[in-house]
C-alpha positions, 0 to 999 in steps of 0.5 A, spaced: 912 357 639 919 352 640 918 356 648 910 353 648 913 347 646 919 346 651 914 348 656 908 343 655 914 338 654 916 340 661 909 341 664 908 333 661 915 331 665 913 335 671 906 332 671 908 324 670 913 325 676 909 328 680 903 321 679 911 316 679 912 320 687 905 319 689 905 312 686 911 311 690 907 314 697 901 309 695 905 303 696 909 305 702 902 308 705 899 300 703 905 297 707 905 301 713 897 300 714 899 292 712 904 292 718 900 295 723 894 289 722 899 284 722 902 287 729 894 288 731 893 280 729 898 278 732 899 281 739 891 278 739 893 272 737 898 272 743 893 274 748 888 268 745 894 263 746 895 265 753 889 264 756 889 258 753 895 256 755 893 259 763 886 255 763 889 248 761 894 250 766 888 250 771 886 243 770 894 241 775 893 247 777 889 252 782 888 260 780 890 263 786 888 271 783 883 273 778 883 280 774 877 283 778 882 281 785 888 285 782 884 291 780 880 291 786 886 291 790 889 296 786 883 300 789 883 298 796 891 300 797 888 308 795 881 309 796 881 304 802 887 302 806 883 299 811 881 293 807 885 288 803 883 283 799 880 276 803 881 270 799 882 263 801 881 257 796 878 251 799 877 243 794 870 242 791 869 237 796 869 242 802 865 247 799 857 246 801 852 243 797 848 248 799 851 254 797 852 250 790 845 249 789 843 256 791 848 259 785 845 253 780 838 255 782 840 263 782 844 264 776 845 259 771 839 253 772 842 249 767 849 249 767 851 243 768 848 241 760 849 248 757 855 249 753 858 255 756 851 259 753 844 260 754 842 263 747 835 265 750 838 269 755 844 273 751 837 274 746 833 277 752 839 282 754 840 284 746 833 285 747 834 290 752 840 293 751 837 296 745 831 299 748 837 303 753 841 304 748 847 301 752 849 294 755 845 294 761 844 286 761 850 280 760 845 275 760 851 270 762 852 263 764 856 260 770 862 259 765 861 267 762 862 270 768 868 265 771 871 268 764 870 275 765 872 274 772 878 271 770 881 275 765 877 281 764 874 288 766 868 290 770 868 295 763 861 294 760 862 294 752 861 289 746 868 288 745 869 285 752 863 281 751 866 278 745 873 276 748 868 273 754 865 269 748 872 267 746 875 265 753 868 261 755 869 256 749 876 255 751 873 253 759 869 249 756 874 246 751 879 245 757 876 243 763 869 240 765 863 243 768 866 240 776 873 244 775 869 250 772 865 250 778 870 249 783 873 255 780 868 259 780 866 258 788 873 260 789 873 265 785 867 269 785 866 276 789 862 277 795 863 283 797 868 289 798 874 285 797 871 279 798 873 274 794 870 266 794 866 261 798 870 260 805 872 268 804 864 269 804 863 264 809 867 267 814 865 274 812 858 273 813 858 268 818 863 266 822 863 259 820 866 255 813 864 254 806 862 247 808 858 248 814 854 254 811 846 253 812 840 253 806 839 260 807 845 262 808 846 259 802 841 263 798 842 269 801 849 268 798 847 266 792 842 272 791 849 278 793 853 276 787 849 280 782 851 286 786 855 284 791 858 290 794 851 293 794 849 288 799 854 288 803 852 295 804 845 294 804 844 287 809 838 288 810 834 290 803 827 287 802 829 285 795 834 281 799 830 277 803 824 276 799 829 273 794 833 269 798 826 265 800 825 265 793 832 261 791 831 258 798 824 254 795 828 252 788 834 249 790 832 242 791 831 242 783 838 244 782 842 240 779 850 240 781 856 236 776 860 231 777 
């Protein structure tokens, strides 16, 4: 009986230690998964604060490189030695009227009134990726794709999307819908290693972004959804039955000021 008895003792001892150990590993556990939230927040918050830091900087400031350009020379140094990135940034002023109203008329009819975002057209895209059951569409605005072009990648997944979110608030917060604009005709792709509107000018054309025609304009405007495609395919009909298109609406465009 007394051996019973010193064996439950030790088996009750035995028991209440073991639930002490795994008491003290429970908070250990706690506070490791705790840190590691809080190095995740913070390195986020880190990233925000420096895009916000950037952007207002681009207020004295011209972007002389974007994400899209670094990855696509990345690209081009292996796959294509050839080629090399084109670039050449040109003041607002010098850009044509033109090809600004074809880029209004084209992508984003209401940037100059919109705050950055166009809900019916993020509501259409929505819409649409469900039923493909991947994101096919963006639904973005002028502002959006300057944000993704800036800072982002070409990934298509919903996380980016709402970092894209995030950077255009700070577009529209820190600069005005002209320097935006300005921005983004410097900055936007048109071609394989084609960035901005005196680069594509000179691509296409032989000539400068402040003499380009009408339909050069359009037809300009029309390429940015799928710009090295076109590149590639000069002579589609979607092409051509588009630019007449943009080519008809320009005049209603609105440009900012």
């Amino acid at each position: 009986m007394r051996r019973q008895a010193i064996g439950a003792q030790a088996a009750a001892l035995g028991s209440g230690s073991g639930r002490r150990a795994q008491s003290r590993k429970r908070p250990g556990a706690r506070r490791w998964l705790a840190w590691g939230v809080c190095v995740v927040a913070i390195a986020w918050l880190a990233t925000q604060l420096f895009y916000f830091a950037q952007i207002a900087l681009w207020n004295f400031v011209d972007p002389q490189t974007t994400a899209f350009m670094r990855t696509d020379a990345a690209r081009l140094s292996s796959d294509r030695p050839d080629l090399s990135i084109q670039h050449e940034w040109v003041p607002y002023d010098q850009i044509s009227r033109n090809l600004k109203r074809a880029i209004i008329a084209s992508e984003d009819a209401n940037f100059v009134n919109n705050n950055g975002y166009e809900t019916d057209a993020i509501l259409q895209a929505w819409e649409k990726n469900k039923k493909r059951g991947h994101i096919v569409r963006g639904g973005s605005t002028i502002t959006q794709q300057l944000a993704r072009n800036l800072f982002l990648s070409r990934e298509q997944s919903y996380i980016r999307k709402g970092q894209e979110f995030i950077i255009t608030w700070m577009l529209q917060t820190l600069l005005d819908k002209e320097r935006i604009f300005e921005i983004y005709l410097n900055s936007v792709e048109w071609g394989n290693g084609v960035y901005g509107a005196q680069a594509a000018a000179r691509y296409y054309y032989r000539t400068t972004a402040a003499k380009l025609t009408p339909w050069q304009s359009a037809r300009l405007a029309v390429m940015l959804p799928r710009p090295k495609y076109f590149d590639e395919h000069r002579n589609s009909a979607y092409l051509a039955q588009r630019t007449a298109v943009i080519a008809r609406r320009m005049g209603a465009a609105e440009l900012p000021h």
